[in-house]
N, C-alpha and C positions, 0 to 999 in steps of 0.2 A: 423943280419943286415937286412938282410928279413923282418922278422918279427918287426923290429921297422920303415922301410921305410913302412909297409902295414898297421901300427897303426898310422904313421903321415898322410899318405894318407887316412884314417877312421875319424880320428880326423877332417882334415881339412873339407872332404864332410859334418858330421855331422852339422860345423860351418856355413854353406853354404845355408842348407837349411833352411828356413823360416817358419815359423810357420802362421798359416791363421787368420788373424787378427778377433776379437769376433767382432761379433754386437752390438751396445749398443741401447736397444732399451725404448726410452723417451714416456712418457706417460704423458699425459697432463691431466691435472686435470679438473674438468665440471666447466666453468665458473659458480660464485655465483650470483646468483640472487639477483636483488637490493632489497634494503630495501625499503617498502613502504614510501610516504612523504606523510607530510599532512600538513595543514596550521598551522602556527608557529603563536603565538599571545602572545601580550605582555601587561603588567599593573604594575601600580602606584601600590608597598605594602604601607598596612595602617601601618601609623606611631604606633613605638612601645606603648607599654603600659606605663602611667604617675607610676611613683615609688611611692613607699610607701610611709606613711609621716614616716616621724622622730620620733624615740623613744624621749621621753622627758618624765623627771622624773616630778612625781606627786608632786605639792605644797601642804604642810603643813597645818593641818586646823588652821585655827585662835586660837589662847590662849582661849578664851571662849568657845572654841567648842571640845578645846584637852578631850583625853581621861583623867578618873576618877585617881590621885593617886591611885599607886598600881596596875594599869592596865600594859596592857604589847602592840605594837601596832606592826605591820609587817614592818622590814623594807623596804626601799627606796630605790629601784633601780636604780642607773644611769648611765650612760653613762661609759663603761671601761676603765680605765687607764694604763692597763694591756700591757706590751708590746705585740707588733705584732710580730704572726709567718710567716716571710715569705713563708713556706709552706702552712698554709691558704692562702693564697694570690693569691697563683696560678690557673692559668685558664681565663675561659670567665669571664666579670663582664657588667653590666648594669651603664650607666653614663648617669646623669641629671645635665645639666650646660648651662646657656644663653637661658636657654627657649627651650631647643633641648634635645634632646634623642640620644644616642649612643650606641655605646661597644668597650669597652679595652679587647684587651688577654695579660696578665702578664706569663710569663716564667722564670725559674733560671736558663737562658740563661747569661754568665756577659756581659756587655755592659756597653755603656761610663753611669758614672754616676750612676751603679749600676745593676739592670738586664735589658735582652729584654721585651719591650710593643710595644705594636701597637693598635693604638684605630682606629676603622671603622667608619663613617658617623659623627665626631665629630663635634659640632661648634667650633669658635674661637680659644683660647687657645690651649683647652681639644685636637684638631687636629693634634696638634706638641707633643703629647706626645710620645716618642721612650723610654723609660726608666723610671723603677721603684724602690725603696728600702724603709726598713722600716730601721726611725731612732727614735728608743724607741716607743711609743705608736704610733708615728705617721706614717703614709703611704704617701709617698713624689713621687710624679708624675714628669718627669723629659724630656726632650725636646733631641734632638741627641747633643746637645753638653755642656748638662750634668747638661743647668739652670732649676732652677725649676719652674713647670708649676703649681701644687698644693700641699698644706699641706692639710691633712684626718688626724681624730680622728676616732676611734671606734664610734660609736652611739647605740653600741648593735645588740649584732647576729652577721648577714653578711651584716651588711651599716656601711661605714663609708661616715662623712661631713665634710663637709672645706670650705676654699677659694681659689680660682685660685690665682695665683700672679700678676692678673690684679684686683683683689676684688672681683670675681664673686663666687656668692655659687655655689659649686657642690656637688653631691652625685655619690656616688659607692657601690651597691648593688649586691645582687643575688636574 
């Protein structure tokens, strides 16, 4: 009984005594030195570049001028009728419509009326485009609530031409 009244009496001092608190010692970092300024200047960018003309297939030469029977001649290139891949499609594009210069980015984002667009510095129309899809050869230009803004045909390569759904020609190129 000793011996466990001299272990509870050991026990309790143990508990009693305190422990000496650490220092914590904070270091502060070398304030950063500012970043030099300078004067900030600003300017009008030059209007993009006028687009390409349009592929147009070469007219026929006159009956009197055709080649000899028996001759063999190059065919006629024209314009594709070929349906459209909407993976072409995708990316930055160049747009010529109302006398103005822009750019559309097309995505296979889906969105009302087909995928995500968004055209930058647009006049008119070509402004309200949010949405794009290809329906057979054609490439259909389309507004956020799904009307459409333009029908594109292929013209060869990477242009395709139309008309706005207010009459207006446009082009969409790379």
């Amino acid at each position: 009984m000793k011996t466990g009244a001299l272990l509870a009496l050991a026990l309790t001092a143990a508990g009693c005594v305190s422990a000496q608190p650490t220092r914590m010692v904070q270091v502060q970092p070398e304030p950063l030195r500012p970043a030099p300024t300078g004067q900030v200047s600003s300017s009008q960018l030059p209007p993009p570049p006028a687009p390409p003309p349009p592929v147009s297939a070469p007219v026929a030469p006159p009956v009197d001028q055709a080649a000899a029977p028996g001759t063999t001649t190059a065919p006629v290139q024209t314009a594709s009728a070929a349906p459209v891949s909407r993976d072409g499609l995708v990316g930055a594009w160049k747009v010529s419509s109302g006398g103005g210069n822009c750019q559309i980015f097309m995505a296979l984002t889906k969105w009302t009326g087909g995928y995500r667009a968004a055209s930058r510095g647009c006049p008119g129309q070509v402004a309200d485009v949010s949405a794009w899809d290809v329906s057979g050869s054609q490439v259909v230009l389309k507004d956020s609530s799904g009307g459409t803004v333009a029908n594109l045909s292929n013209s060869g390569g990477t242009r395709y031409d139309g008309t706005t759904s207010g009459g207006q020609a446009i082009s969409l190129y790379r």
